[in-house]
ZAKE-648402 format. One record per residue (C-alpha): residue number from 1; residue in three letters; x, y, z. Coordinates in Angstrom, 2 decimals. Layout:
N
+-----+-----+---------+---------+---------+
:   n : res :      xx :      yy :      zz :
+-----+-----+---------+---------+---------+
: NUM : ALA :       X :       Y :       Z :
...
+-----+-----+---------+---------+---------+
***
This chain:
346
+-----+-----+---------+---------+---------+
:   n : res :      xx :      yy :      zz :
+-----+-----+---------+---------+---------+
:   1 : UNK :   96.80 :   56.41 :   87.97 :
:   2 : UNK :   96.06 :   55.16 :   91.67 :
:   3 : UNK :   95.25 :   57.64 :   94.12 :
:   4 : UNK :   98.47 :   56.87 :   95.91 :
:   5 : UNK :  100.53 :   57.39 :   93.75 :
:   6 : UNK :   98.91 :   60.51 :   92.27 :
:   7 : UNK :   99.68 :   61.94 :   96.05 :
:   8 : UNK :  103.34 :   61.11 :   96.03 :
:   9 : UNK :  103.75 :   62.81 :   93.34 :
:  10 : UNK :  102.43 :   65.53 :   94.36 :
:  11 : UNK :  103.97 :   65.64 :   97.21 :
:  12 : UNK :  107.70 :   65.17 :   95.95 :
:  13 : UNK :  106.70 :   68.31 :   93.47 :
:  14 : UNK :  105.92 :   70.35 :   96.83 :
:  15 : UNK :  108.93 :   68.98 :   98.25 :
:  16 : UNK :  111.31 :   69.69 :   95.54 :
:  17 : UNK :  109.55 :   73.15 :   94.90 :
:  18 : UNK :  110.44 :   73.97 :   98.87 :
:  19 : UNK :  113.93 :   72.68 :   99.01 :
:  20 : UNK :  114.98 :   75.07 :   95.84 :
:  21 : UNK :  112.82 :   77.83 :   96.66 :
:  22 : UNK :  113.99 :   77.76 :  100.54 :
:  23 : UNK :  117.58 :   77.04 :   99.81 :
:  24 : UNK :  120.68 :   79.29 :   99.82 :
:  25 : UNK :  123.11 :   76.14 :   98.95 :
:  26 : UNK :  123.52 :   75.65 :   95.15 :
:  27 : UNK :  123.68 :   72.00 :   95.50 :
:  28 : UNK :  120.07 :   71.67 :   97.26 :
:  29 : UNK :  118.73 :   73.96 :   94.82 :
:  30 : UNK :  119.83 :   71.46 :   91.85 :
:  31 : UNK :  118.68 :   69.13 :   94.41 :
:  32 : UNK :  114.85 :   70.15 :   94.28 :
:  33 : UNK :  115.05 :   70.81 :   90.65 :
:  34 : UNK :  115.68 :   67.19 :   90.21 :
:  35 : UNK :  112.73 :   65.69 :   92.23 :
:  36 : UNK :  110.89 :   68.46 :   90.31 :
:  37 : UNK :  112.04 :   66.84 :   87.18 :
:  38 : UNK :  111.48 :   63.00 :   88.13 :
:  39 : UNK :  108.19 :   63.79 :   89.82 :
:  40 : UNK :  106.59 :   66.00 :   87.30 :
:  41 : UNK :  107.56 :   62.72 :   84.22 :
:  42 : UNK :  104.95 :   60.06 :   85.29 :
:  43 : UNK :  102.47 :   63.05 :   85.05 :
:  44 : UNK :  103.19 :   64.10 :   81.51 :
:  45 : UNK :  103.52 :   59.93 :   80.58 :
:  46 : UNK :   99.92 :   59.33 :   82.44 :
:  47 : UNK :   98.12 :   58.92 :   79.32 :
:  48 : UNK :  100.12 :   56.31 :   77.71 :
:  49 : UNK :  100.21 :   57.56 :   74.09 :
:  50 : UNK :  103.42 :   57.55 :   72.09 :
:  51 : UNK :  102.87 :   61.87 :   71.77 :
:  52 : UNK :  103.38 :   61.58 :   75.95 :
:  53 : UNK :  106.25 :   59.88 :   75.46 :
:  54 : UNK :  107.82 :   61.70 :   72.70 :
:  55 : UNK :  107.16 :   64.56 :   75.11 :
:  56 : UNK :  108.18 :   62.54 :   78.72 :
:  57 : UNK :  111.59 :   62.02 :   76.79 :
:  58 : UNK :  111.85 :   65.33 :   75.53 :
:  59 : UNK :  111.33 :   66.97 :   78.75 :
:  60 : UNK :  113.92 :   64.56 :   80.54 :
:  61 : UNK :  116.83 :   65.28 :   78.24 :
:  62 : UNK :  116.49 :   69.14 :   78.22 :
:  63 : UNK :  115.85 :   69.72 :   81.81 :
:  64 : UNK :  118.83 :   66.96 :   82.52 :
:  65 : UNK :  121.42 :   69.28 :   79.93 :
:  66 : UNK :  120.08 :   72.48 :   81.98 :
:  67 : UNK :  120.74 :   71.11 :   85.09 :
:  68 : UNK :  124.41 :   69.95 :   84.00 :
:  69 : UNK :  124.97 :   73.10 :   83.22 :
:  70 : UNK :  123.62 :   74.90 :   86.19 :
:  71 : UNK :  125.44 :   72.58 :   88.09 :
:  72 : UNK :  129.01 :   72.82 :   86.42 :
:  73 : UNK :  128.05 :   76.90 :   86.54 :
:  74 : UNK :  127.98 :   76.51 :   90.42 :
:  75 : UNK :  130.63 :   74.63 :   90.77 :
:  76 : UNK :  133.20 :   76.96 :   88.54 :
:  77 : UNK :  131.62 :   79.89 :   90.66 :
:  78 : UNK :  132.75 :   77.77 :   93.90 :
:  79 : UNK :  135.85 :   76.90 :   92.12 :
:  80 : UNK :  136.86 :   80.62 :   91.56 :
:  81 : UNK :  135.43 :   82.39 :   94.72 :
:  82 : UNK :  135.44 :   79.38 :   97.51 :
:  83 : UNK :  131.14 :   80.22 :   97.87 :
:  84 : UNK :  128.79 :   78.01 :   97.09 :
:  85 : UNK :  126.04 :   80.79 :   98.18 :
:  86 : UNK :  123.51 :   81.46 :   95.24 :
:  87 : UNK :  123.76 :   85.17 :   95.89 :
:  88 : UNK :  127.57 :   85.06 :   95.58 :
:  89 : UNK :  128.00 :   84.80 :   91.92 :
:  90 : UNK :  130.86 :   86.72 :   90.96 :
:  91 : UNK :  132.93 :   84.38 :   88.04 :
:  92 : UNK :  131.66 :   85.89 :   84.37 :
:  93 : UNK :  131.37 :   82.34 :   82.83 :
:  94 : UNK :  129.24 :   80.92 :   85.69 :
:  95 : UNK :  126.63 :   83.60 :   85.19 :
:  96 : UNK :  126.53 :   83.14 :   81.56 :
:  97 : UNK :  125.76 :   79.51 :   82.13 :
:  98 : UNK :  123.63 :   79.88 :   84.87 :
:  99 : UNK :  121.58 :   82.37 :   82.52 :
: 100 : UNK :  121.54 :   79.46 :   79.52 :
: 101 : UNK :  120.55 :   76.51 :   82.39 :
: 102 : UNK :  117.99 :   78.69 :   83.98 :
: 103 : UNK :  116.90 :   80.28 :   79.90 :
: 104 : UNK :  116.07 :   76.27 :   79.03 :
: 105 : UNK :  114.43 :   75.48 :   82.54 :
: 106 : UNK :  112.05 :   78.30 :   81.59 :
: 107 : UNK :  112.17 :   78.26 :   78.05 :
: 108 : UNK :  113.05 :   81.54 :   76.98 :
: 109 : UNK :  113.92 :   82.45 :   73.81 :
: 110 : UNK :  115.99 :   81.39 :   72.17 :
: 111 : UNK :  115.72 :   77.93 :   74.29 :
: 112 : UNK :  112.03 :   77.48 :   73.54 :
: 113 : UNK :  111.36 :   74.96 :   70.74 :
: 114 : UNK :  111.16 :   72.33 :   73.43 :
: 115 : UNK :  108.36 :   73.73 :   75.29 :
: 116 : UNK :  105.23 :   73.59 :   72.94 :
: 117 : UNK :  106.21 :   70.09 :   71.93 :
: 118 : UNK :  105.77 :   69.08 :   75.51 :
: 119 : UNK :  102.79 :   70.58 :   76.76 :
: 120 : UNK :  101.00 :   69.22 :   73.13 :
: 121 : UNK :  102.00 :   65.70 :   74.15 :
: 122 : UNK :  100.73 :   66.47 :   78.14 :
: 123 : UNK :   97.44 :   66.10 :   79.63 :
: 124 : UNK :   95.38 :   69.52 :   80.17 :
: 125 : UNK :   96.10 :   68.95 :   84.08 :
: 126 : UNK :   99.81 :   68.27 :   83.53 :
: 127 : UNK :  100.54 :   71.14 :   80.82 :
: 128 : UNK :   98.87 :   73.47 :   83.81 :
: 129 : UNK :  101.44 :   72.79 :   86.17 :
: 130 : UNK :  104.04 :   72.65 :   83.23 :
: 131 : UNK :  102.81 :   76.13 :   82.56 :
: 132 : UNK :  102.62 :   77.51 :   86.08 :
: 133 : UNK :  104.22 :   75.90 :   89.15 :
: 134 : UNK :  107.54 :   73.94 :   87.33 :
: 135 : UNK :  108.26 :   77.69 :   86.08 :
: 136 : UNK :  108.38 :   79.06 :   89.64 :
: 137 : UNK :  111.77 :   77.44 :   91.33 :
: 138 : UNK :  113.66 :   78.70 :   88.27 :
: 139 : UNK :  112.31 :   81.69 :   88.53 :
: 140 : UNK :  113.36 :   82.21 :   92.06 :
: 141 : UNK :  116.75 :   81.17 :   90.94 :
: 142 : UNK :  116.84 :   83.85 :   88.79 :
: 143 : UNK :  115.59 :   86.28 :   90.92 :
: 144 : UNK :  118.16 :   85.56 :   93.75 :
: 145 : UNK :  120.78 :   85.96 :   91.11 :
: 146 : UNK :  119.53 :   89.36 :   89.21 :
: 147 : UNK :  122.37 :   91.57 :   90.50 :
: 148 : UNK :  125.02 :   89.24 :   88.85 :
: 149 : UNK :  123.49 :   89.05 :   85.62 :
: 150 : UNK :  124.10 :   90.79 :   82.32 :
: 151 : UNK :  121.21 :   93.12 :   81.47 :
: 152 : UNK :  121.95 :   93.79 :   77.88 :
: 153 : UNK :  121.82 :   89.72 :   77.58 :
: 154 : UNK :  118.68 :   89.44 :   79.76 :
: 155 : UNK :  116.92 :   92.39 :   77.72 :
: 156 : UNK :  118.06 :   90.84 :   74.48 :
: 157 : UNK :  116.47 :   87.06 :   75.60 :
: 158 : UNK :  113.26 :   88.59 :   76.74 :
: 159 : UNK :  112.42 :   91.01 :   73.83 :
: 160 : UNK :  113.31 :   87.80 :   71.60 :
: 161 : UNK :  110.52 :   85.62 :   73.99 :
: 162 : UNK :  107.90 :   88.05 :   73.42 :
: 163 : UNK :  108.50 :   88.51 :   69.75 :
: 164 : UNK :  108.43 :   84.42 :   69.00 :
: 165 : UNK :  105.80 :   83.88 :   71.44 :
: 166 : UNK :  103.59 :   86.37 :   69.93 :
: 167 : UNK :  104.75 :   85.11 :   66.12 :
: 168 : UNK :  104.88 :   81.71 :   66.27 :
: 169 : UNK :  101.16 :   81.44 :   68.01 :
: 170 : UNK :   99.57 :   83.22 :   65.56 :
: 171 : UNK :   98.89 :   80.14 :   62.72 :
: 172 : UNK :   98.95 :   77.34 :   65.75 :
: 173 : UNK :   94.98 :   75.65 :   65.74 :
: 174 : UNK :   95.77 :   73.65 :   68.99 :
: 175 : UNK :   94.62 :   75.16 :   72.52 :
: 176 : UNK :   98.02 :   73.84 :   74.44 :
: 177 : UNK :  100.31 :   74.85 :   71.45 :
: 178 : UNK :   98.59 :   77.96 :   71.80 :
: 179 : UNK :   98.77 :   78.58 :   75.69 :
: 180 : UNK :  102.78 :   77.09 :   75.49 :
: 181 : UNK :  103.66 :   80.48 :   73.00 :
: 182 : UNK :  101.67 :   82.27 :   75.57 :
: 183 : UNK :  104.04 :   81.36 :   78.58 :
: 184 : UNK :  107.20 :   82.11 :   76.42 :
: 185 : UNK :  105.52 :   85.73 :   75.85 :
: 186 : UNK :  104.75 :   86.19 :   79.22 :
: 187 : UNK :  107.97 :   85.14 :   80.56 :
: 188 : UNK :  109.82 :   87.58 :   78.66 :
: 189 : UNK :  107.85 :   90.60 :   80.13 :
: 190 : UNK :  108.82 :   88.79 :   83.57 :
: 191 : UNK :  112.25 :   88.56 :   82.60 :
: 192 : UNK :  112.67 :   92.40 :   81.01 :
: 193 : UNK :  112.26 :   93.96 :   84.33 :
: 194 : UNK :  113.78 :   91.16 :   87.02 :
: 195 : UNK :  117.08 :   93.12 :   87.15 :
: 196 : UNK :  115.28 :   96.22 :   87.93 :
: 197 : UNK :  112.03 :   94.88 :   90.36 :
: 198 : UNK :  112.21 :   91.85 :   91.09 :
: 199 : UNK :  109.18 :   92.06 :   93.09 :
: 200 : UNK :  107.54 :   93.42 :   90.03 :
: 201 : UNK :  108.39 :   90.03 :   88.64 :
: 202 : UNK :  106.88 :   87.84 :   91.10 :
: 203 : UNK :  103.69 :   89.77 :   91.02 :
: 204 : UNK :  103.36 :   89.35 :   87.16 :
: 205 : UNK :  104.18 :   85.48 :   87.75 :
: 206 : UNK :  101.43 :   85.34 :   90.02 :
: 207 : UNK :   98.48 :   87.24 :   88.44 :
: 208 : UNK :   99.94 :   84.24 :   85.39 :
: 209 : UNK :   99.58 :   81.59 :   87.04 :
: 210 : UNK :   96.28 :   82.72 :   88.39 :
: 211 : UNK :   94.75 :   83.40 :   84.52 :
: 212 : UNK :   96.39 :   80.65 :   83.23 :
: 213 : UNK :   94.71 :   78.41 :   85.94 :
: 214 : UNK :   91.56 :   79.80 :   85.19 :
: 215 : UNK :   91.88 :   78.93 :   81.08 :
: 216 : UNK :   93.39 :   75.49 :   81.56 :
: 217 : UNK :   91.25 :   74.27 :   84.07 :
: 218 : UNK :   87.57 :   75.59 :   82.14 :
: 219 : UNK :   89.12 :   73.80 :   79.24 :
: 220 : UNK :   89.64 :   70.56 :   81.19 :
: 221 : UNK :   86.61 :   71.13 :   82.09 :
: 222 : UNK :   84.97 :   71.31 :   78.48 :
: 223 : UNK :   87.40 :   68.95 :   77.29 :
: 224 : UNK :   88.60 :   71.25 :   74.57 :
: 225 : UNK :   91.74 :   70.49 :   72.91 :
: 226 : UNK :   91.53 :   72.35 :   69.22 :
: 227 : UNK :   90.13 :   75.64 :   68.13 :
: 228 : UNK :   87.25 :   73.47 :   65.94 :
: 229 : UNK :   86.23 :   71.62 :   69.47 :
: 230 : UNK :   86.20 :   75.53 :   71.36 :
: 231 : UNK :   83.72 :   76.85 :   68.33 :
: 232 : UNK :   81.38 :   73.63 :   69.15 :
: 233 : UNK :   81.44 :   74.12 :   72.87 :
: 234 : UNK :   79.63 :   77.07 :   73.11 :
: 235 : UNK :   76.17 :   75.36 :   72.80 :
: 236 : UNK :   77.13 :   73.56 :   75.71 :
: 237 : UNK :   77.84 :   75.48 :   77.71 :
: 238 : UNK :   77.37 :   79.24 :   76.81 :
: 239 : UNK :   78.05 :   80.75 :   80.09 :
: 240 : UNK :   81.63 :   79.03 :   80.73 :
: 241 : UNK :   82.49 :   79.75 :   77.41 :
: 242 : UNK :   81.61 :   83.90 :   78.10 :
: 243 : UNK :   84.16 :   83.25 :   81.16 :
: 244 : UNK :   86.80 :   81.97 :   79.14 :
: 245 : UNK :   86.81 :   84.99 :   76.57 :
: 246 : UNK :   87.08 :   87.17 :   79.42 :
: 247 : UNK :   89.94 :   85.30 :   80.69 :
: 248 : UNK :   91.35 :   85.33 :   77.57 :
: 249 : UNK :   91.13 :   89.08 :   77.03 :
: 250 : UNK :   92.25 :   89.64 :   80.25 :
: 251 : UNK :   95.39 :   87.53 :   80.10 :
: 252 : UNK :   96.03 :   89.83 :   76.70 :
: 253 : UNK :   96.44 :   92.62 :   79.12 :
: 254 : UNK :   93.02 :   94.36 :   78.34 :
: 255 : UNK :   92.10 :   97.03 :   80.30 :
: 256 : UNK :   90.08 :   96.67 :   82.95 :
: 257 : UNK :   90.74 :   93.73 :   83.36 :
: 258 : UNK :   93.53 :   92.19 :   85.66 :
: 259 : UNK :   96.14 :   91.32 :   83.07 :
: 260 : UNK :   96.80 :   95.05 :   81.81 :
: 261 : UNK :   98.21 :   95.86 :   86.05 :
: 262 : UNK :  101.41 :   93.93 :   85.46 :
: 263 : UNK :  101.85 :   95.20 :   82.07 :
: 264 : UNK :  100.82 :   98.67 :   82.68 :
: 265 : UNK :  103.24 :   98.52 :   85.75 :
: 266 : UNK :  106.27 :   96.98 :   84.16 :
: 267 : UNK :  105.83 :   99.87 :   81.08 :
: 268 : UNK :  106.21 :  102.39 :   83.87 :
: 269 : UNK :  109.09 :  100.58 :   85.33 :
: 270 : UNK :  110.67 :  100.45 :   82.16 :
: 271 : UNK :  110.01 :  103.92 :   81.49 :
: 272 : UNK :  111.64 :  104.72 :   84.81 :
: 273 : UNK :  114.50 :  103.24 :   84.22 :
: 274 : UNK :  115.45 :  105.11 :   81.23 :
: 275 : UNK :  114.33 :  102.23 :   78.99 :
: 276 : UNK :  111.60 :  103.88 :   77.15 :
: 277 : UNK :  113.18 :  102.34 :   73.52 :
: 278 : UNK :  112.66 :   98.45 :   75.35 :
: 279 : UNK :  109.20 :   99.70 :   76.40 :
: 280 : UNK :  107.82 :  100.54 :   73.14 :
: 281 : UNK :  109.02 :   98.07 :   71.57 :
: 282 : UNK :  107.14 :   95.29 :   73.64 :
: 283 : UNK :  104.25 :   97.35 :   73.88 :
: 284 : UNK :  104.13 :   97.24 :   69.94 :
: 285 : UNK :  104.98 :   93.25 :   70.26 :
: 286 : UNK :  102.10 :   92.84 :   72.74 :
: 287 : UNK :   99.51 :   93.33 :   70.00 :
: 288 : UNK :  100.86 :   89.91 :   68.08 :
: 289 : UNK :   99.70 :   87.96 :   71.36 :
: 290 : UNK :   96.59 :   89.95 :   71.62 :
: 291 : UNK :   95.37 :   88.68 :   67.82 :
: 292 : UNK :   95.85 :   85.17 :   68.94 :
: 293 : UNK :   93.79 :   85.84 :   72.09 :
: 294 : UNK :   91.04 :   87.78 :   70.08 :
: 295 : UNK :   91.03 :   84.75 :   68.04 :
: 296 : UNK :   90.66 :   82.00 :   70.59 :
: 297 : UNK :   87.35 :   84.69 :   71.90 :
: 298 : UNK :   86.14 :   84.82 :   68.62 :
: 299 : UNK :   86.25 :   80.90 :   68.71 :
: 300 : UNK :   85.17 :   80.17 :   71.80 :
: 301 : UNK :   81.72 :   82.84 :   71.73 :
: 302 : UNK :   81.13 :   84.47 :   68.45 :
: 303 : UNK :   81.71 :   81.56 :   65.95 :
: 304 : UNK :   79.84 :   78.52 :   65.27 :
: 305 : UNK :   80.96 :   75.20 :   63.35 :
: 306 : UNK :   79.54 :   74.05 :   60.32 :
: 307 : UNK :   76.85 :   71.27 :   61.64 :
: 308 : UNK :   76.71 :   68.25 :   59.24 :
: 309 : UNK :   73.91 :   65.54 :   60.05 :
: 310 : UNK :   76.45 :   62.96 :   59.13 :
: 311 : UNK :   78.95 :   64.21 :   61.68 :
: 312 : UNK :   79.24 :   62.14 :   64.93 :
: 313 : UNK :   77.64 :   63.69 :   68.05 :
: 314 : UNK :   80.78 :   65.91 :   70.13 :
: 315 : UNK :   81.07 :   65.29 :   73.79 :
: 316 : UNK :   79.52 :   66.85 :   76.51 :
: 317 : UNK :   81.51 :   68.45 :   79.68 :
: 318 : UNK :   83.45 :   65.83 :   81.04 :
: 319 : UNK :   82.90 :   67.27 :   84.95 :
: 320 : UNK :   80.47 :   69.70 :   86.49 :
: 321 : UNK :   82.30 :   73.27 :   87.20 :
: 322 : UNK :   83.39 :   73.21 :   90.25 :
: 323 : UNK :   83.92 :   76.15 :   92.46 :
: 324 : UNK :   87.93 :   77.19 :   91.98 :
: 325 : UNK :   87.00 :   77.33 :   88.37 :
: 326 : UNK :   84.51 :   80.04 :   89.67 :
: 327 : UNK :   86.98 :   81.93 :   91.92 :
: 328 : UNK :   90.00 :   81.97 :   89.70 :
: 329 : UNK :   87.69 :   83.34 :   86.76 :
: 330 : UNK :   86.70 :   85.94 :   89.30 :
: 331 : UNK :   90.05 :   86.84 :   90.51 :
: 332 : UNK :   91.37 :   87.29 :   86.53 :
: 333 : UNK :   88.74 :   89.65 :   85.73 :
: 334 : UNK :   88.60 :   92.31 :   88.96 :
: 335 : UNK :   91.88 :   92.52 :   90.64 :
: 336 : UNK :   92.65 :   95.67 :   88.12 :
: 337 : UNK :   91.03 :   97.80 :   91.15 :
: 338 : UNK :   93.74 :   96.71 :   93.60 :
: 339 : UNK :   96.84 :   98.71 :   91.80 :
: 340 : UNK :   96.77 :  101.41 :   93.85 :
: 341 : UNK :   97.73 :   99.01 :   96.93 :
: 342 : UNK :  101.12 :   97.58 :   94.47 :
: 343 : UNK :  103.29 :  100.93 :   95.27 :
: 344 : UNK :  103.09 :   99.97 :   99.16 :
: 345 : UNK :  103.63 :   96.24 :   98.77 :
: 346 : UNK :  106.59 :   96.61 :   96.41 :
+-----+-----+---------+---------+---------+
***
């Protein structure tokens, strides 16, 4: 892919990001999920392999059917109440279909099966920002439109995400399949508490995005697709591979490591709100996701592959670390410190 065009597509995903993010209209906010959606597809096709385009189509034909049904949600709300405002939803049956058009967007439980498929058939680069940055204009659609939305339904769909997504990743072998059930898990804790702090929700999303930046890009980095390749890349390169189990452990919500302050502070929330039964219950569900983490450490520091003379030579790292490797890795492992600051911010 040409420089050039590599730009403009970047650029249309910053554009399209802004313009739903920024927007109060419910017609420009469909409006920047659809560049999102168009720019995002040459990324995800950029390989040329029939898995990207399994996934390219896949990805078109779910997003389009959540889109048609955000839009015909809007426009029933409009129809009803003469607003066209996103904080103005007031009509029952628009905010159970904005719920199901912004559920799929996300992939939340039970709307998920589409997501792993993709981000197998994506580039490491591509299933980042599948992971990270397409997540955040729904998210800010859901967060503008909290007050109007069932809790009992929005509890129900996030208990369910962090149950599958702590299930269904515990036999997977592939690193994407892997980090795909880790998003829907993570987006259910995100979801559980939007009604209450929605703040709270934006602050999980972005310690996320940060430790999932940090594991996608030192695997891009080491080229490392399957569990067998992450066992075989600790000879190469020992320290990264130290990093990454961190990372891992930390996105797991270990203490004291970054990823148990959103955790810790959505329990508490929870707990606040008179929701200790919610609480416990994804506090017990946690532990599925944290075997699959312990498991990708084991893999990536403890373990080595079987090395048979007759086996072809593995790669080396495809590209020297560079330095946001480095600072993310940093950031995921010491920002634990900083939770006595969240009470004033939020």
């Amino acid at each position: 892919m040409s420089p050039l065009t590599k730009m403009t597509l970047t650029l249309s995903l910053l554009l399209g990001t802004m313009t739903t993010i920024t927007s109060n209209h419910w017609v420009m906010a469909w409006a920047g999920l659809e560049i999102n959606t168009l720019a995002i597809m040459p990324l995800i096709l950029k390989s040329h392999h029939p898995r990207a385009t399994e996934a390219a189509i896949k990805y078109f034909l779910i997003q389009a059917t959540a889109s048609t049904l955000m839009l015909f949600s809007s426009t029933t709300n409009a129809w009803s109440s003469g607003q066209w405002d996103i904080t103005q939803l007031t009509n029952p049956l628009s905010c159970l279909l904005l719920t199901t058009a912004i559920a799929i967007k996300l992939g939340l439980a039970p709307f998920h099966f589409w997501f792993p498929e993709v981000l197998q058939g994506s580039p490491l680069t591509t299933a980042l920002l599948l992971s990270t940055a397409m997540k955040f204009p729904p998210t800010t659609i859901l967060l503008l439109t909290s007050h109007s939305l069932n809790p009992v339904l929005i509890t129900s769909m996030a208990i369910m995400s962090i149950t599958l997504g702590g299930w269904m990743g515990l036999n997977q072998t592939q690193t994407r399949k892997i980090l795909a059930f880790s998003s829907i898990s993570h987006l259910g804790w995100m979801t559980i508490i939007i009604i209450y702090n929605p703040k709270l929700t934006l602050l999980t999303f972005y310690l996320y995005t940060l430790m999932t930046a940090s594991i996608f890009l030192t695997m891009n980095s080491t080229n490392t697709l399957k569990l067998s390749t992450l066992m075989a890349s600790w000879t190469k390169t020992p320290m990264l591979n130290t990093t990454l189990m961190l990372t891992l452990l930390s996105l797991a919500g270990l203490p004291p490591l970054t990823g148990f302050l959103p955790k810790w502070l959505i329990i508490q929330e929870l707990t606040k709100q008179e929701m200790t039964t919610a609480a416990t219950i994804i506090s017990m569900l946690s532990l599925l996701g944290l075997f699959f983490y312990l498991r990708l450490a084991y893999c990536s520091t403890i373990t080595l592959p079987p090395n048979s003379p007759n086996k072809m030579k593995q790669w080396s790292t495809k590209k020297p670390i560079n330095t946001s490797i480095s600072m993310l890795t940093l950031l995921s492992l010491s920002l634990l410190p900083l939770s006595p600051m969240i009470p004033t911010t939020t």
